[in-house]
C-alpha positions, 0 to 999 in steps of 0.5 A: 637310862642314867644307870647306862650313863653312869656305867658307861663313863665309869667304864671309859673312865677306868679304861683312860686310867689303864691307857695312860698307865700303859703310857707311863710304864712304857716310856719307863721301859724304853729308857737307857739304864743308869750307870755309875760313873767309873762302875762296872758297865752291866755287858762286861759283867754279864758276859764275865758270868757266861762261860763259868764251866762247874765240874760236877763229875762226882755230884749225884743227880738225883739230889737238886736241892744239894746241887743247888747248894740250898740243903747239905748233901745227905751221908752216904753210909748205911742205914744200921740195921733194926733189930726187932725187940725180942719177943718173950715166950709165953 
């Protein structure tokens, strides 16, 4: 009977602990954010990143990476052509 007790308030224990947890990150998330006084305010600067239009006419779709600009893009000449070794007659 006391194995039940003890599990019991352990249980209600570790809920009260999340319960006041969700408390506090609640209360965090409702606050209004913090802005520098003279600072760019964040809707201004957000709203200056929208309309960006990227001309991407030229640019291959089948490279992501070097759209991203994450990797180079890869050169567009031709593979050499591999001559085999020659094979001596016997």
């Amino acid at each position: 009977m006391m194995r039940v007790i003890v599990g019991v308030t352990g249980l209600a224990t570790v809920l009260l602990l999340i319960g006041v947890a969700s408390a506090i990150f609640s209360l965090a998330n409702n606050e209004d954010p913090v802005v520098a006084e003279g600072g760019a305010k964040p809707e201004v600067v957000a709203n200056m990143t929208d309309g960006v239009i990227v001309n991407d006419a030229g640019l291959e779709k089948d490279e992501p990476i070097a759209e991203l600009g994450i990797a180079p893009r890869t050169a567009e000449t031709p593979a050499p052509a591999i001559t085999p070794y020659p094979i001596p007659e016997k």
